[in-house]
mmCIF file of the C-alpha atoms, coordinates in Angstrom:
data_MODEL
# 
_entry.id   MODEL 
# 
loop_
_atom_site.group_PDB 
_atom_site.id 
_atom_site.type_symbol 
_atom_site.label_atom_id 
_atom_site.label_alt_id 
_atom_site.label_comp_id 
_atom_site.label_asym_id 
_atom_site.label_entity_id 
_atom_site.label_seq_id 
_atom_site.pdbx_PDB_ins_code 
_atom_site.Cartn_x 
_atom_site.Cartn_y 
_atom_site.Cartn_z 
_atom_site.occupancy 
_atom_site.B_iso_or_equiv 
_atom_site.pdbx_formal_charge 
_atom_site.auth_seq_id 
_atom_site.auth_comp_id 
_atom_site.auth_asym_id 
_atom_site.auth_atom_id 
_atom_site.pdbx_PDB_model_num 
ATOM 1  C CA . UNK A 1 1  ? 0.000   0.000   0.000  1.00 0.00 ? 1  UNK A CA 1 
ATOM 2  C CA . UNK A 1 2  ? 1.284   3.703   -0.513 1.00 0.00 ? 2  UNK A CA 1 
ATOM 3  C CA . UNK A 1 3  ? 1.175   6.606   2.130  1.00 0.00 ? 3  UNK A CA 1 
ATOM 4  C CA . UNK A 1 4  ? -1.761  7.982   0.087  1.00 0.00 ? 4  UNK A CA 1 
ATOM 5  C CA . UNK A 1 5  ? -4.192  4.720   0.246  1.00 0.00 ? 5  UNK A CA 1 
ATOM 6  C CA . UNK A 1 6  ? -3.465  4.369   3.886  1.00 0.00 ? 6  UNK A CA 1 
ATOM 7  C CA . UNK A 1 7  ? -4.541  7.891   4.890  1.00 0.00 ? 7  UNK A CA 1 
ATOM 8  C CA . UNK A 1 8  ? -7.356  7.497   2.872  1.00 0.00 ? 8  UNK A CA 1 
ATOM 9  C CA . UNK A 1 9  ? -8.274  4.384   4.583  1.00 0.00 ? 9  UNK A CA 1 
ATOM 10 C CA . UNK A 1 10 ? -7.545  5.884   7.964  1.00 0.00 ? 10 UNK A CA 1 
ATOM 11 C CA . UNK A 1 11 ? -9.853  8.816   6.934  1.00 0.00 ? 11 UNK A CA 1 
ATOM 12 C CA . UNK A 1 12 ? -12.554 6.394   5.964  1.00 0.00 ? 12 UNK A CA 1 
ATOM 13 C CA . UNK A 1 13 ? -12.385 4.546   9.530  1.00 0.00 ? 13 UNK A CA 1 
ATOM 14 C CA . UNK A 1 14 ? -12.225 7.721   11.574 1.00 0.00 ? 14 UNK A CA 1 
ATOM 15 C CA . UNK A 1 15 ? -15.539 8.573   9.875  1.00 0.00 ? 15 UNK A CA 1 
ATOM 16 C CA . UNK A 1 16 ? -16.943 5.617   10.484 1.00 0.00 ? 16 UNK A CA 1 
ATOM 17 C CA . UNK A 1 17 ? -16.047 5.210   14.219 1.00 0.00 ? 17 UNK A CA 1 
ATOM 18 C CA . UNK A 1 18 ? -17.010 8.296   14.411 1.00 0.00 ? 18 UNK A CA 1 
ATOM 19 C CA . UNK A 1 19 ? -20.648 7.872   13.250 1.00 0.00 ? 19 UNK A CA 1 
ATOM 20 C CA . UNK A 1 20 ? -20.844 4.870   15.401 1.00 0.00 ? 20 UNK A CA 1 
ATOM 21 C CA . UNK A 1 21 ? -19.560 6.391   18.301 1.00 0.00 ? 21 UNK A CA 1 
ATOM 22 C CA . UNK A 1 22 ? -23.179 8.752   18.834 1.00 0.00 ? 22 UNK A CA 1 
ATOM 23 C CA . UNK A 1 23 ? -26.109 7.436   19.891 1.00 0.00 ? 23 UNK A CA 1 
ATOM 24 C CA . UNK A 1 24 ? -29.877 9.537   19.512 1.00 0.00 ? 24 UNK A CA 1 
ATOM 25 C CA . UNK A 1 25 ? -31.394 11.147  22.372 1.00 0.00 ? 25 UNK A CA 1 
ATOM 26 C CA . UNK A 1 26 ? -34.013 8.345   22.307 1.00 0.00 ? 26 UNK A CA 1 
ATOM 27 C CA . UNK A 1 27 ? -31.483 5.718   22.583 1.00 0.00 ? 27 UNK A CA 1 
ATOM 28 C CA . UNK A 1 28 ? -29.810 7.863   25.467 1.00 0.00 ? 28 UNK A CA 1 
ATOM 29 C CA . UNK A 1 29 ? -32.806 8.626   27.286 1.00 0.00 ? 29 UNK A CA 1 
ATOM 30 C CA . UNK A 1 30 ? -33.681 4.320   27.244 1.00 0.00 ? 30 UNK A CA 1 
ATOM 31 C CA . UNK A 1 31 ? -30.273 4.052   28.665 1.00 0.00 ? 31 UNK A CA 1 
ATOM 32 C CA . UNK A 1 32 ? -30.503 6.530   31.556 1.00 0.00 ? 32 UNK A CA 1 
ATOM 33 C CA . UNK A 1 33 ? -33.468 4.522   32.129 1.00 0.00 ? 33 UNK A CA 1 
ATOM 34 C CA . UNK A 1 34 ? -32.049 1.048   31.920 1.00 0.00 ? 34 UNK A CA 1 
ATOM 35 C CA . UNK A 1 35 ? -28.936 2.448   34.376 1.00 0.00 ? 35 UNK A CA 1 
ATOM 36 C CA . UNK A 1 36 ? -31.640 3.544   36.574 1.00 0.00 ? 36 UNK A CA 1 
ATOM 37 C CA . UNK A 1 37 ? -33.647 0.431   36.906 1.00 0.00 ? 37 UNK A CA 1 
ATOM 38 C CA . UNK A 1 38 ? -30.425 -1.441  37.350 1.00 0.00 ? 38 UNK A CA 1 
ATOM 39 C CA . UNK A 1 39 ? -29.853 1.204   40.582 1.00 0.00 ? 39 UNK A CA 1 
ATOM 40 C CA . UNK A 1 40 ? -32.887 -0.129  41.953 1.00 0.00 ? 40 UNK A CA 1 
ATOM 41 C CA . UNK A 1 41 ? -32.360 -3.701  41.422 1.00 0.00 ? 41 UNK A CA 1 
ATOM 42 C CA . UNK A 1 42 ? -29.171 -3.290  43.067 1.00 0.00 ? 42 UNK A CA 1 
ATOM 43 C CA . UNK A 1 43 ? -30.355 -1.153  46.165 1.00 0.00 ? 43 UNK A CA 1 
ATOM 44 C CA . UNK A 1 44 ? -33.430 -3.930  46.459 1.00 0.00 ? 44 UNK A CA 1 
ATOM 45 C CA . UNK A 1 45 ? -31.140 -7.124  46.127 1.00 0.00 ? 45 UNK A CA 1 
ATOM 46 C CA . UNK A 1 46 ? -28.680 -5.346  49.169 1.00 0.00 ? 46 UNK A CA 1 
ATOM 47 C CA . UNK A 1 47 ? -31.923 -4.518  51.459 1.00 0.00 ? 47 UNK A CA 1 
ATOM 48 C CA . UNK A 1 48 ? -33.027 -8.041  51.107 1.00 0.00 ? 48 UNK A CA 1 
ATOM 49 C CA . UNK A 1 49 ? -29.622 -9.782  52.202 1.00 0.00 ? 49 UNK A CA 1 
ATOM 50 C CA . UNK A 1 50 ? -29.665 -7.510  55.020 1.00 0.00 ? 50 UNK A CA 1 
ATOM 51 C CA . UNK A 1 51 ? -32.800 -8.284  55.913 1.00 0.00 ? 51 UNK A CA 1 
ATOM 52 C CA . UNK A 1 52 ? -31.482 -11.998 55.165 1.00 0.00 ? 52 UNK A CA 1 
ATOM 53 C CA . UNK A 1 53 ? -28.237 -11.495 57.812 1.00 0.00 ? 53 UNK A CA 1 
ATOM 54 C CA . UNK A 1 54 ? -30.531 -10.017 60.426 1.00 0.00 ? 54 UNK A CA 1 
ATOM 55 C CA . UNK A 1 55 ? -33.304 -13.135 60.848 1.00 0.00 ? 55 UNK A CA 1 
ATOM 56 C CA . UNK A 1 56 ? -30.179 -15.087 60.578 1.00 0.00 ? 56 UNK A CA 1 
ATOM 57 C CA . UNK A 1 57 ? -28.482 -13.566 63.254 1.00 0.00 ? 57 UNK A CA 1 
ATOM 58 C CA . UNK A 1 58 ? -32.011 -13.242 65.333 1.00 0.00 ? 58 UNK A CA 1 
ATOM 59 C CA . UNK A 1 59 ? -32.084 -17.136 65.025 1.00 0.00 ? 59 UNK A CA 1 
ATOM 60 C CA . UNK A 1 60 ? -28.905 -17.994 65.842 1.00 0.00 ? 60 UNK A CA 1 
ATOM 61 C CA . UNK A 1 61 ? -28.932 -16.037 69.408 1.00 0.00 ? 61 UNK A CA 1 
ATOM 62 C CA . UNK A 1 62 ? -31.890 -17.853 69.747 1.00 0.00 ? 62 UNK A CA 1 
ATOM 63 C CA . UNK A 1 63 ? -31.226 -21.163 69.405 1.00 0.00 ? 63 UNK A CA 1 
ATOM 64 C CA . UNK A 1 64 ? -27.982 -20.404 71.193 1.00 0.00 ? 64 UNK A CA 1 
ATOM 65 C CA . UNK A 1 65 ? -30.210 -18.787 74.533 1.00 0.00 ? 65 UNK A CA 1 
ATOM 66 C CA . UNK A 1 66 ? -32.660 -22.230 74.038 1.00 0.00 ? 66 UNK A CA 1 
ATOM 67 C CA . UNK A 1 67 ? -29.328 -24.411 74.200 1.00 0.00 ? 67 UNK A CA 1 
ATOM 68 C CA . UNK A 1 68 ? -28.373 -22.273 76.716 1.00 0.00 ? 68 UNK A CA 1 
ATOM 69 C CA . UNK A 1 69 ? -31.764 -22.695 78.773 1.00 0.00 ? 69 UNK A CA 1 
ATOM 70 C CA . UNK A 1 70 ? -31.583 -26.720 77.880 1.00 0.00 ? 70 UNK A CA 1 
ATOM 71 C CA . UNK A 1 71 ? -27.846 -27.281 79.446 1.00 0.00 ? 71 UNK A CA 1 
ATOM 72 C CA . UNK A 1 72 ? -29.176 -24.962 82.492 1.00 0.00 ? 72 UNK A CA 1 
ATOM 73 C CA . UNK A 1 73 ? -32.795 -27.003 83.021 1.00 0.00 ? 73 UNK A CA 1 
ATOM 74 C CA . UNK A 1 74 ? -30.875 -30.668 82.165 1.00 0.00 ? 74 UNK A CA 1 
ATOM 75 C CA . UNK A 1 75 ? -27.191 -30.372 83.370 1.00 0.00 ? 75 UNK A CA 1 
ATOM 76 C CA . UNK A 1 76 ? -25.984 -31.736 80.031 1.00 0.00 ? 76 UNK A CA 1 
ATOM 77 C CA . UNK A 1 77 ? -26.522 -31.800 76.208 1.00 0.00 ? 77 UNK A CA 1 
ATOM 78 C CA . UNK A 1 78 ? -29.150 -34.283 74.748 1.00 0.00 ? 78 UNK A CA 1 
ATOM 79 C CA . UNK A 1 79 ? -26.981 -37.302 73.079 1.00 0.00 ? 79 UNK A CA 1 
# 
């Protein structure tokens, strides 16, 4: 190839990428969206493992306070 067809060529791709590279306020307004919903799906899925963590944890000093009761009431753990 010469120096001329290559800076033709790289003319011809900078146009191009450069047609690709913007989008249509339609198509940018659906993405704000889509970003947005993805927020919320996000903030929802951490709520619920917190809420998750904390019955967990609620549970576990419970059974831990019944054990505790059991050894107290029985002087030893059930076999």
């Amino acid at each position: 190839m010469t120096a001329i067809n290559i800076a033709d060529l790289k003319a011809v791709l900078e146009e191009v990428f450069e047609e690709r590279s913007r989008i249509d306020s339609q198509s940018h307004g659906e993405h704000h969206e889509w970003i947005k919903e993805r927020i919320a799906a996000e903030k929802a899925r951490k709520e619920m493992f917190w809420e998750v963590s904390k019955a967990v944890a609620q549970w576990s000093v419970l059974g831990v306070l019944g054990g505790i009761v059991y050894l107290f009431r029985n002087g030893h753990w059930p076999s």
